[in-house]
C-alpha positions in Angstrom: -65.1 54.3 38.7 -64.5 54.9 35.0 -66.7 52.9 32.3 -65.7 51.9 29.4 -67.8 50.8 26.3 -68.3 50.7 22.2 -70.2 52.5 20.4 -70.6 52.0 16.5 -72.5 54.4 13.6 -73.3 53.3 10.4 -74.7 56.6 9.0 -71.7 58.3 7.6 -72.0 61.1 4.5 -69.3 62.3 2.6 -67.6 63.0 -0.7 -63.4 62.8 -1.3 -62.0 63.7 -4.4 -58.6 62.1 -4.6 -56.4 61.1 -7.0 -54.9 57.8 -5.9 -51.7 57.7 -8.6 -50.3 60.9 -7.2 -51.5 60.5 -3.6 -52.9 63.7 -3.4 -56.6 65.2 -1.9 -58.1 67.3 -5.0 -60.0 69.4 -2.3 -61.2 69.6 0.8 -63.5 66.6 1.7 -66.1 66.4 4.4 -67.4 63.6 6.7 -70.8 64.2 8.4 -72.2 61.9 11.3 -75.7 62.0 12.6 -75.1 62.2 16.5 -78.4 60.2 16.8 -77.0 57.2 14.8 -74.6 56.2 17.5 -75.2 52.9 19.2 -73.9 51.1 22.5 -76.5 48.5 22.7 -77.8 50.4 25.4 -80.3 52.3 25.3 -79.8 54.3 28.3 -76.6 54.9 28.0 -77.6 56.0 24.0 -79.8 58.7 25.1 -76.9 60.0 28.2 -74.9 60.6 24.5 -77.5 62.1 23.1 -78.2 64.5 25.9 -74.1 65.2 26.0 -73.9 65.9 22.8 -76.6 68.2 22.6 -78.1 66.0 19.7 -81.3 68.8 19.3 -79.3 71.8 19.0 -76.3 69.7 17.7 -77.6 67.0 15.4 -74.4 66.4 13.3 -70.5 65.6 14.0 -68.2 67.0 11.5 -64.9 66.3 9.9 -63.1 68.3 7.1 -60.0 66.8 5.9 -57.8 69.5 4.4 -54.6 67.8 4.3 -53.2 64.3 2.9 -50.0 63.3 3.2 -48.6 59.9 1.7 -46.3 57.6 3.9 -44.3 55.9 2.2 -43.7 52.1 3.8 -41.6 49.8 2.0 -42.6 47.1 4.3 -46.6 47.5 3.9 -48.4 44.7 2.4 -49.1 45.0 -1.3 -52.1 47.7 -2.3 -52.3 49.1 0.9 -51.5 52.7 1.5 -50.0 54.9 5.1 -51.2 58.1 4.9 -51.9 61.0 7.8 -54.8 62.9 7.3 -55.2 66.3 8.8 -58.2 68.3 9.2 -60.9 69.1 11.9 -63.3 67.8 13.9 -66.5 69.6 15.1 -68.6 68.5 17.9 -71.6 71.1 19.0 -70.0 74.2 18.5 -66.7 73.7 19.3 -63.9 73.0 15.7 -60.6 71.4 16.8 -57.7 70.8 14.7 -56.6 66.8 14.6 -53.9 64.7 12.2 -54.1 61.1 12.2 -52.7 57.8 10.3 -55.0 55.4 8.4 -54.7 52.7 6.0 -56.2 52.9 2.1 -56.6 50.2 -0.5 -58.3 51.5 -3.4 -60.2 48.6 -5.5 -61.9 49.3 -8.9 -65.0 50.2 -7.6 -64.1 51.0 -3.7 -61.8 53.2 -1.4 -61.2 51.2 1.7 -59.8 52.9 5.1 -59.4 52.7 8.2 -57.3 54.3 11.2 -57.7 55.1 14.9 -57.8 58.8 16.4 -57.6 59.4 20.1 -59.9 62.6 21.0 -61.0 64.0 24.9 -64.4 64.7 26.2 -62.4 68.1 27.4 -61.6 69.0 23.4 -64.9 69.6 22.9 -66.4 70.8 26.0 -68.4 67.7 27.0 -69.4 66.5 30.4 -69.0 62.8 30.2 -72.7 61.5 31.6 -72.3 59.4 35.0 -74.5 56.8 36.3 -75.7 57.6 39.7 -72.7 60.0 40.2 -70.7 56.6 41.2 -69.9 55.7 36.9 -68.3 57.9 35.1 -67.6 57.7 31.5 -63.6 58.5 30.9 -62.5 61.2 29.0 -60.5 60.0 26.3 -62.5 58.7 23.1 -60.4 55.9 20.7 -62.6 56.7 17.6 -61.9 53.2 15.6 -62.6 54.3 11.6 -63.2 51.5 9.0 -65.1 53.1 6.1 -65.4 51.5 2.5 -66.0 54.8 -0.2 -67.7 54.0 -3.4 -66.3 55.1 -6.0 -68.4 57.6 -8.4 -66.2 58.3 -11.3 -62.3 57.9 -11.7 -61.2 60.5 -8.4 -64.4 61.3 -6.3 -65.8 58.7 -4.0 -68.6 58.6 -2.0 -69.5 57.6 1.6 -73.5 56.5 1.2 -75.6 57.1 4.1 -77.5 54.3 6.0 -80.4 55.5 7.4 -81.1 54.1 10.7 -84.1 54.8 13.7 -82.9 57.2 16.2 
């Protein structure tokens, strides 16, 4: 029997230098999660993640984005952006590549996104915890992002982290 839950961070760190005219990614930017900030609302199952993802050894999740492409989509709504993001993910010690679509709005102050990204326990050489060898976690992952960036001068923008108890 497969499990299936939600989990939810709120202690994100990152910097993206982007110019928003021109659509383009100035640099490389770089996401960092705390693997001890994840949530599930059960705390349990929390600590079966933690012990998976080796959060001692391993305490961070990152992402480099390295590539940003625009899509244009004359049916979006007004001030919302397509774009597919390419980069990759590190999880322990194992770096994958991934490409993914997400949805900007850039404000005066704020860079809003968000996007979906199916990853596998397998990508990253995880054993999904069970519960009494009778539940087992499945392998594929749907990471749900929805991230607001503040902005720190005309083309960088920021993700503040949230501190929160492990």
């Amino acid at each position: 029997m497969r499990h299936h839950f939600t989990g939810t961070t709120h202690t994100l760190e990152g910097r993206l230098i982007f110019d928003p005219e021109q659509h383009r990614l100035l640099e490389p930017a770089e996401v960092i999660i705390q693997v001890t900030s994840f949530r599930t609302g059960n705390y349990q199952r929390d600590r079966d993640m933690r012990t998976m993802f080796e959060a001692k050894q391993y305490p961070e999740i990152r992402f480099v984005l390295t590539r940003l492409t625009h899509l244009p989509d004359e049916a979006a709504t007004p001030g919302l952006e397509r774009y597919r993001l390419a980069g990759r993910i590190k999880v322990r010690s194992v770096e994958q590549p991934v490409t993914f679509d997400v949805v900007a709005r850039v404000l005066a102050t704020e860079l809003e996104v968000s996007g979906k990204l199916l990853l596998t326990t397998s990508m990253f050489e995880l054993k999904p915890p069970t519960v009494f060898g009778l539940i087992r976690v499945g392998p594929e992952v749907l990471v749900e992002i929805r991230t607001t960036w503040k902005a720190s001068d005309e083309q960088a923008f920021e993700l503040p982290a949230t501190r929160t108890t492990p």
